[in-house]
Residue, then its C-alpha position, 0 to 999 in steps of 0.5 A: x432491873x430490867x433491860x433491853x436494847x434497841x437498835x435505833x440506826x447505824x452510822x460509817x463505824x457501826x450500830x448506835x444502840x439505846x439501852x431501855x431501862x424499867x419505868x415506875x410500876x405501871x399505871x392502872x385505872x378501873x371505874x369498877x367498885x375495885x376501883x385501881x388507881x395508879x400504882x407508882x413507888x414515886x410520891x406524884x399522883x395522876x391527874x384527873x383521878x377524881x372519879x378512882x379510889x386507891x387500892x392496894x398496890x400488886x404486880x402488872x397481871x395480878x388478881x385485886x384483892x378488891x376484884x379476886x375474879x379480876x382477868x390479867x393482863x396476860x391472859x387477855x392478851x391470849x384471849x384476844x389474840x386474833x381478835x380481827x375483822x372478820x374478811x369475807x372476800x378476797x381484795x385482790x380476786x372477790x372471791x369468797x374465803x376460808x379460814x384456816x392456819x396456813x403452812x408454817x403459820x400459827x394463826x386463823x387467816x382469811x384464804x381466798x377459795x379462788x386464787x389461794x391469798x392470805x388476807x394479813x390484818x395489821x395494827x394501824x398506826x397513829x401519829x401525834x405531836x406533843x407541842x411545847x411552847x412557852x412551858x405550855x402543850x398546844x391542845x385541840x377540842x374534838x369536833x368529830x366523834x369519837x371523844x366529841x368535845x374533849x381535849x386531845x393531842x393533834x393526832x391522827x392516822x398515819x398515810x401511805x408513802x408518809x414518814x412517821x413524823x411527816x404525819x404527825x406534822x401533817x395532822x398538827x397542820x390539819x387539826x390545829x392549823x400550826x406549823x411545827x418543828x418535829x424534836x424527838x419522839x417522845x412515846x410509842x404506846x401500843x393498844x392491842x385490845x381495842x382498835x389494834x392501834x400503836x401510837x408515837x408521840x413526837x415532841x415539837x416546837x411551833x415554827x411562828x406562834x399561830x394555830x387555830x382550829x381545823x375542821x376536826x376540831x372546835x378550839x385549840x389551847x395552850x395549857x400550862x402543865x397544871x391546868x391541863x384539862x385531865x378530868x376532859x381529855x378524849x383518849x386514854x393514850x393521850x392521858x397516858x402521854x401527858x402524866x409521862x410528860x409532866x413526870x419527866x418535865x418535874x424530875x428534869x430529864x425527857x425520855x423516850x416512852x414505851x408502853x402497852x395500854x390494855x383496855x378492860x374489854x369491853x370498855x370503850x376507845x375513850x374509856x378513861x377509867x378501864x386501863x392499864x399501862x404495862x410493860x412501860x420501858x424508858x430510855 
């Protein structure tokens, strides 16, 4: 069994660490005649699947035996390794820049030919809330692209000088007009092959029964687990995020998720049939 340990804080009498243990095998979807479908020991099945075939079970970065020419998951992450704007300028002076590999460094970075700053790129973080009220999760209707008209969890980019759960909570205020209680974070899923995102996912709990739309967004839902909308949700991570929530809620304990959502290239943020989650790790 795989294990790892995470070091969560310290107290007075030392270090609290967490130890991680392996998920069920990894989701994988595809919309392509091989089509993949989730890979899993347990008997539940995704939802919102209609559109995907079951295929033969096989290992995280193994070839289909429907696809043979199938790319892994490790070797896209090596090919897309440095897959980062392309900086022409320099922030700080304007000058115009060079790319090379800086002493002790492994990666192409931009250089500035003036004043001799490296530009470093970094994922961007977004921050959500997983709201829990009366055994139903708080949905919101995209008004904005992309994903317009689809269903999602009230997310949003993380600001500068802002905790992680204070814009989780700013963005539930914003995008569903509800005030919440931040519980515990529920998933951290990283998405380096489009849009260098990592998302953490907070469970919360209303402070009063009120919310309504933002203008990011047209409606806002509370669903009961079984008539969450999967067919209609607006990003792969908030598909993934939510079979983890039922998944827990039905074996009766919440965990804390970590995983990486790789996106077949090509395929678009709001592709919901051309990913799959690997190396899924649970507390």
């Amino acid at each position: 069994m795989l294990k790892a340990i995470q070091i969560l804080g310290s107290s007075s009498s030392g270090f609290v660490s967490q130890i991680w243990r392996k998920g069920h095998s990894p989701l994988a979807f595809s919309s392509s005649a091989g089509a993949r479908t989730r890979i899993s020991t347990t008997p539940f099945s995704p939802r919102g699947t209609r559109c995907f075939r079951a295929n033969r079970v096989y290992a995280t970065g193994s070839k289909s035996e429907s696809n043979p020419d199938a790319v892994s998951s490790s070797q896209v992450a090596v090919q897309s390794a440095g897959n980062v704007r392309k900086i022409k300028f320099c922030q700080w002076c304007g000058g115009p820049t060079k790319y090379d590999i800086p002493d002790g460094e492994e990666k192409m970075r931009a250089i500035c030919t003036v004043c001799g700053k490296i530009a470093y790129q970094n994922p961007k973080m977004v921050v959500g809330c997983l709201i829990e009220h009366d055994k139903k999760v708080l949905l919101c209707k995209r008004n904005i692209e992309p994903s317009f008209g689809l269903w999602t969890l009230p997310a949003g980019y993380m600001e500068i000088g802002e905790s992680a759960a204070e814009g989780a909570t700013r963005e539930t205020w914003e995008e569903a007009g509800a005030e919440v209680e931040v519980l515990s974070p529920f998933a951290q899923l990283d998405i380096p092959l489009i849009g260098q995102q990592t998302y953490i996912i907070f469970l919360a709990k209303l402070k009063r029964p009120h919310f309504a739309p933002g203008p990011e967004s047209s409606e806002c839902q509370l669903f009961s687990l079984d008539d969450i909308p999967f067919d209609s949700l607006a990003f792969s991570s908030i598909f993934v995020t939510l079979n983890l929530y039922i998944d827990d809620i039905r074996t009766g304990k919440l965990n804390f998720h970590y995983g990486t959502i790789n996106k077949r290239p090509g395929s678009s943020p709001s592709d919901m049939c051309a990913f799959s989650l690997d190396h899924h790790l649970l507390s």
